[in-house]
N, C-alpha and C positions, 0 to 999 in steps of 0.2 A: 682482374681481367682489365689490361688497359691498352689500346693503340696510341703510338701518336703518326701522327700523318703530317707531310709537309711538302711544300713544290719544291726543287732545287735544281737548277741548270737545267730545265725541262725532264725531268723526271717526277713522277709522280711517287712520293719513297712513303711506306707505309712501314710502320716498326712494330712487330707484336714484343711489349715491353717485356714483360716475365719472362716469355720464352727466347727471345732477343732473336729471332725468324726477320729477316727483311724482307720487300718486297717492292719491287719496282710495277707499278698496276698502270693500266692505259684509264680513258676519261671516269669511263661508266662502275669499273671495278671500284676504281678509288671513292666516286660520289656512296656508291656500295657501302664502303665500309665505313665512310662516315654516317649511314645511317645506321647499318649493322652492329657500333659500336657503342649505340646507347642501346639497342635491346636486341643481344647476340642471339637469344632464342627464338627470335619471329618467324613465323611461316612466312612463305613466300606470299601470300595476299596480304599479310599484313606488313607486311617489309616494301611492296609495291604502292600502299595504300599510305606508310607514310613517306617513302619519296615523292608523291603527288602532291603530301600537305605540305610539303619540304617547299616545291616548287611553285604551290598555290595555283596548281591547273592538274588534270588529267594527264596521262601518260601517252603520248604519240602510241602508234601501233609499232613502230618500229624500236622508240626507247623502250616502251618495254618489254618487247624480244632483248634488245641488251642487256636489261636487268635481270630479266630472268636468268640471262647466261654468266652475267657478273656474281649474283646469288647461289647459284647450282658451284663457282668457281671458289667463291669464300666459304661455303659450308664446305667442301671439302677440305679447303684449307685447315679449315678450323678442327676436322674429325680427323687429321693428320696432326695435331697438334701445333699446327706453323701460326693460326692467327687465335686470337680471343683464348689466349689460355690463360690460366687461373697462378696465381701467385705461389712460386714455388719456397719461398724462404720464411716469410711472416710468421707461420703457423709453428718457426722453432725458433726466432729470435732470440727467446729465454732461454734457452740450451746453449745458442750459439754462446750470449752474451756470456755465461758463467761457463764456457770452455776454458779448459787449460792451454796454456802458449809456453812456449819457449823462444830464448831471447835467436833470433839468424843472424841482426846486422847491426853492427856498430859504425857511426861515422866520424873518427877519430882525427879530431881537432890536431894535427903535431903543429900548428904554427897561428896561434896568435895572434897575427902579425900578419904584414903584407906590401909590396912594394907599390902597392897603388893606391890612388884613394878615388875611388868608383863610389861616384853619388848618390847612390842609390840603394850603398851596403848594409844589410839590413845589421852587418861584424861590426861598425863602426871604423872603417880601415882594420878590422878585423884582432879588435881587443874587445867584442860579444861585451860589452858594460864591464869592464873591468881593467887591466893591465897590462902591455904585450906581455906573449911569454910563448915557449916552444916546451911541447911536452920531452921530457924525458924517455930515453929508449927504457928504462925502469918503470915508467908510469906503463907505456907502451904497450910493457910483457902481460903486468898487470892484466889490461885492458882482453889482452886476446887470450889469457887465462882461464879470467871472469866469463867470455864469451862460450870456450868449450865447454868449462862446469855448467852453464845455463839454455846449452844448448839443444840439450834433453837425448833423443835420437837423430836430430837433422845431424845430415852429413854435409850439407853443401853451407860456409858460414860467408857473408861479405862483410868486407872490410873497404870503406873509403875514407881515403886520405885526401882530407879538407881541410879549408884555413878560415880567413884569413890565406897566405897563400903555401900551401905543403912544400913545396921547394926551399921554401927559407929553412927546412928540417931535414933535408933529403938524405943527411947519414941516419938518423934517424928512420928514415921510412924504408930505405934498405935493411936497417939491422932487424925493424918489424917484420921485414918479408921473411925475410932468412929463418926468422921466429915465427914464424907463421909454418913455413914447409917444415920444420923442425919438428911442429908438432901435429905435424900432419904424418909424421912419422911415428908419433907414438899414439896417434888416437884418431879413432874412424871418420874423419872431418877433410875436408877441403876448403879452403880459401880463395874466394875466389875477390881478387882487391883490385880498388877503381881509384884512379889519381883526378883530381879535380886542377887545374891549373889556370893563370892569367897567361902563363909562358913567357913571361918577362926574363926567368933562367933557363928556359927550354936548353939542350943541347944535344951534340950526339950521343953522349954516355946516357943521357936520361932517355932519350927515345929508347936506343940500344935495351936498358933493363923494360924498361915498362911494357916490350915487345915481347920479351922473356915471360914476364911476373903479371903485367896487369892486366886484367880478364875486360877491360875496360876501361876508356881516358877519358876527361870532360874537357874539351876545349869551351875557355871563356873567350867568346866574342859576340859581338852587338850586329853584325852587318856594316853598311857601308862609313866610310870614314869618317866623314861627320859625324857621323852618329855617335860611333865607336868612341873618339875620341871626345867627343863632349862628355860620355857618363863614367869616360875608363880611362883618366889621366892618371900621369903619375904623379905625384904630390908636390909638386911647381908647377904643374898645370900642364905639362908636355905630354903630347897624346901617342898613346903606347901600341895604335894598327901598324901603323911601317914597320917595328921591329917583331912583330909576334905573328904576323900574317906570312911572311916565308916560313918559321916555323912551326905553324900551324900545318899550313899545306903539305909540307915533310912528311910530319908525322902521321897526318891523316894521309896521303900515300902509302907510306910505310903501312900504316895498319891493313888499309885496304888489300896488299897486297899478299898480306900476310894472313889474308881472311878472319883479323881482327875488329873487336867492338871499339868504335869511338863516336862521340858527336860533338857537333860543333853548337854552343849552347850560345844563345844572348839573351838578351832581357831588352823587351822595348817600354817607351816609355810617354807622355805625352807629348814630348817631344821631335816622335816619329812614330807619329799613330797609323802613319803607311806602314806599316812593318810591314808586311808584302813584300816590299822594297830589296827590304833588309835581306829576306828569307831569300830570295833568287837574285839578289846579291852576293850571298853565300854559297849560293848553287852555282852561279857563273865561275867566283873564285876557284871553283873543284870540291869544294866537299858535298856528298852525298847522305850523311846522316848530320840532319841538322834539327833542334830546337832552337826557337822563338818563343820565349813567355813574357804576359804581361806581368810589369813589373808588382807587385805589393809595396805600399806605399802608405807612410801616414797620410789625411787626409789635407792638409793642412801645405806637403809639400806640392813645388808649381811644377815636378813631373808625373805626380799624380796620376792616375788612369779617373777620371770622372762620370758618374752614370750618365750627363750627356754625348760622351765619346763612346758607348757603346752601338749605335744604331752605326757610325762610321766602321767600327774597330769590326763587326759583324761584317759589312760588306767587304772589309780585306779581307777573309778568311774566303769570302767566296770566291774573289779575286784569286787569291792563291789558289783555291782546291781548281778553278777551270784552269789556271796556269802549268798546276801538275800532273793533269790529266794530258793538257796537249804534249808538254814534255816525256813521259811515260810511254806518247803513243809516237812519238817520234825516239822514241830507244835511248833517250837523254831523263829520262825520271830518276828521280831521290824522295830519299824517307824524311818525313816530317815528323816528328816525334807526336805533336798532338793530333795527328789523323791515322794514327798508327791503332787500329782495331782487327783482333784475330776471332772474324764472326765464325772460323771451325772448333777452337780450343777458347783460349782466352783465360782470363787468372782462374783462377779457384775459388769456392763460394767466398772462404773467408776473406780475397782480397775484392770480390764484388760487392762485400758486404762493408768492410771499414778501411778498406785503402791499404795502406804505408805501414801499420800496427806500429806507427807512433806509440813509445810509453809504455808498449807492451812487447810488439818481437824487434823493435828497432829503437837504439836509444844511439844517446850522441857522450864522448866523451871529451873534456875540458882535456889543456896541458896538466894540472893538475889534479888529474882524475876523478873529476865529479860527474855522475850521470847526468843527464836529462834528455826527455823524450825524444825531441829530434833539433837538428843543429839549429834552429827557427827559434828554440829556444832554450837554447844556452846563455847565462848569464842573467834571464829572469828570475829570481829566488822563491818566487810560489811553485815551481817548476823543480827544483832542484830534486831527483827521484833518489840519490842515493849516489856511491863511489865506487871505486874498484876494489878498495882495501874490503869493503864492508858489506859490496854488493846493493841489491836495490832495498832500501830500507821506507820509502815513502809508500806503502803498499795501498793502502788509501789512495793516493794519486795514481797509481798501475790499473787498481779498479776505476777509477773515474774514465779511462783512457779507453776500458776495456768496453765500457759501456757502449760508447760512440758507434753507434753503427747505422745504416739510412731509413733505416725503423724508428731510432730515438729524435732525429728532425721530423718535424711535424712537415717544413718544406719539401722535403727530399720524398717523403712518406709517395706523394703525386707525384715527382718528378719522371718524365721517360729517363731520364740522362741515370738515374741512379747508378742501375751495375755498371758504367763506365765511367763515374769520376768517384762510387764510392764514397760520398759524402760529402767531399773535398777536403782543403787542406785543414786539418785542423788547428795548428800556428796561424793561418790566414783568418780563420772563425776568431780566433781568441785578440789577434790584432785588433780585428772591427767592431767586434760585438762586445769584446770582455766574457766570453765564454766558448769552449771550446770545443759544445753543441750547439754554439751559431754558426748562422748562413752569410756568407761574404757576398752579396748578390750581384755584382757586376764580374764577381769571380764563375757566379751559378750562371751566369747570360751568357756569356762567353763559351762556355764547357758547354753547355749546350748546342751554342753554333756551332761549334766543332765537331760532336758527336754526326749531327745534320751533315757537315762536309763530307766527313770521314767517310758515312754509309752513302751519301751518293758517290762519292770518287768509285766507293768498291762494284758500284753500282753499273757507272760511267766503263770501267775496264774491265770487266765481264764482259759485255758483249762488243770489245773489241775485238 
């Protein structure tokens, strides 16, 4: 039984956690529930008796007609099941954890390689600790083989084509597609494949297929020019917005019109801790589905994200969410990938529960076809889960993966933010901490202001 309760853009936003029920309360309801939420069961005298000790005086005649009617407001709530409800998942953690899975999604390294070198690549210009290379259409087949046998009954399988940068492999990624519907022809599955791109080869045959074939495109950009090209040169230093930003734009028209998935993805950094900037940046250039993530970083590097630039990097997010409330209400709004919450539907327990199924329904394949959990980490050798020839053979490391869920963080155990970041990233725990049930905690500050954004923006446009 947990609330959390917060101000934001003059709204008063109260979250029944478990049940994930929002609520926008006026002064008296909200003081309400923050005394109701240490002892949901109190009668009304006693719920009167300790907001008085709350306030260290007696109750006006008039505050407490309010209360009373604030009181009479959340018990109902609450006998609706919308406030102070009881924790739905805990009581089968142990069943969850020792569920069987089946593998859905591969993200299939075809290029090694890459014609940039973005300072901030976790690839290393996109040879993951190792050597450039481009996978094989052979390795390829392999890979989407391996995926249908381990697919169990899912029908819907994803596939993205990641690098380093996947263009440097593009006959390759055609022959995979072609191999893909091929065997969607002989077996109850669908493919559904996502191109991740710098766009340095963009053209119009590749827009042309991916309009066809990819069920979704990743545009890599940073935002404004500066920016962009300080962290996204190409390897003599010459900055790569001027050439990829008309192509960009194309493509993401093209999609749009075509009633297609894409986003325009960047990475900020300390650099440009306005990201804000960047995001409606992005939104002026013309695209409409846009990601901004803070970067992941050793601690050591100077574009770092550092725990004293979180009190700043918090206020941009508020900055943006009133930015994309007035744009939204002026018929000029776009999607933000990290305010993007579906409080009617939303995932399913299992992905409330451990996110991504890193290690378990989601692994990453090398050019030469070695598993590991997810592309974050590829090319670390305590990671290595297994190949395509042989399958996943590190089954010890499957169950460690399986475990991970916001029951097994003592952090998360309290967290409001849980069912919507899932625990977080578990490559990002494993960077900071050396384990891959730690807490990355400027990553947990973060995901939580956002969660905060997201519910008041839905907040904010409701009673528009």
């Amino acid at each position: 039984m947990q609330i959390h309760q917060y101000k934001s853009n003059g709204y008063n936003m109260v979250l029944d956690v478990p049940g994930g029920s929002v609520h926008v309360m006026d002064d008296a309801a909200y003081e309400a529930a923050e005394v109701l939420s240490a002892q949901p069961d109190a009668d009304e005298a006693s719920f009167l008796a300790a907001l008085a000790l709350k306030k260290g005086a007696p109750l006006a005649e008039q505050e407490t007609a309010d209360f009373r009617e604030a009181y009479a407001e959340l018990q109902e709530l609450k006998k609706e099941g919308a406030l102070f409800t009881e924790e739905p998942y805990a009581p089968s953690v142990e069943a969850y954890a020792s569920r069987p899975t089946v593998v859905k999604a591969l993200c299939l390294h075809v290029a090694h390689d890459c014609n940039l070198a973005c300072r901030y690549c976790f690839a290393e210009e996109g040879e993951y600790h190792g050597r450039r290379a481009l996978m094989s259409f052979e390795t390829g087949k392999k890979a989407l083989d391996f995926l249908v046998r381990n697919s169990g009954q899912r029908e819907n399988l994803e596939v993205d084509f990641f690098g380093g940068e996947p263009l440097m492999n593009w006959e390759v990624v055609k022959q995979l597609v072609a191999y893909g519907r091929e065997l969607e022809r002989n077996y109850p599955k669908h493919f559904r494949f996502t191109l991740t791109t710098n766009g340095v080869l963009l053209n119009e045959e590749i827009m042309t297929f991916c309009n066809r074939e990819m069920d979704n495109v990743v545009l890599s950009i940073d935002g404004r020019k500066e920016v962009h090209d300080r962290m996204r040169p190409f390897r003599k230093g010459a900055g790569s917005y001027d050439l990829i930003v008309p192509k960009f734009l194309e493509f993401a028209k093209q999609r749009r019109e075509l009633g297609l998935k894409y986003y325009a993805r960047g990475t900020f950094t300390r650099y440009n801790l306005d990201f804000a900037a960047d995001v409606l940046h992005l939104h002026d250039l013309g695209f409409d589905q846009i990601s901004v993530e803070p970067v992941v970083a050793p601690k050591e590097a100077d574009y770092a994200i550092r725990p004293e630039d979180v009190p700043f990097l918090k206020n941009q997010y508020d900055l943006l969410a009133r930015e994309m409330i007035r744009l939204e209400k002026e018929g000029n709004g776009f999607n933000f990938f990290h305010f993007m919450i579906d409080l009617t539907g939303g995932p399913c327990v299992y992905k409330r529960l451990s996110g991504c199924g890193s290690g378990t329904e989601y692994l990453a394949v090398t050019p030469g076809g070695e598993l590991y959990p997810c592309h974050q980490f590829v090319g670390i050798e305590p990671f290595l889960i297994g190949n395509v020839d042989e399958g996943v053979t590190n089954t010890d490391l499957v169950k460690d993966f399986k475990k991970i869920n916001v029951y097994a963080k003592e952090e998360c155990r309290s967290c409001f933010a849980r069912f919507y970041c899932s625990g977080g990233c578990m490559a990002n725990a494993w960077n900071f901490t050396g384990r891959i049930d730690g807490v990355y905690e400027i990553g947990c500050a973060l995901q939580q202001k956002r969660v905060e954004c997201a519910l008041m923006i839905k907040a904010a446009l409701a009673e528009a």
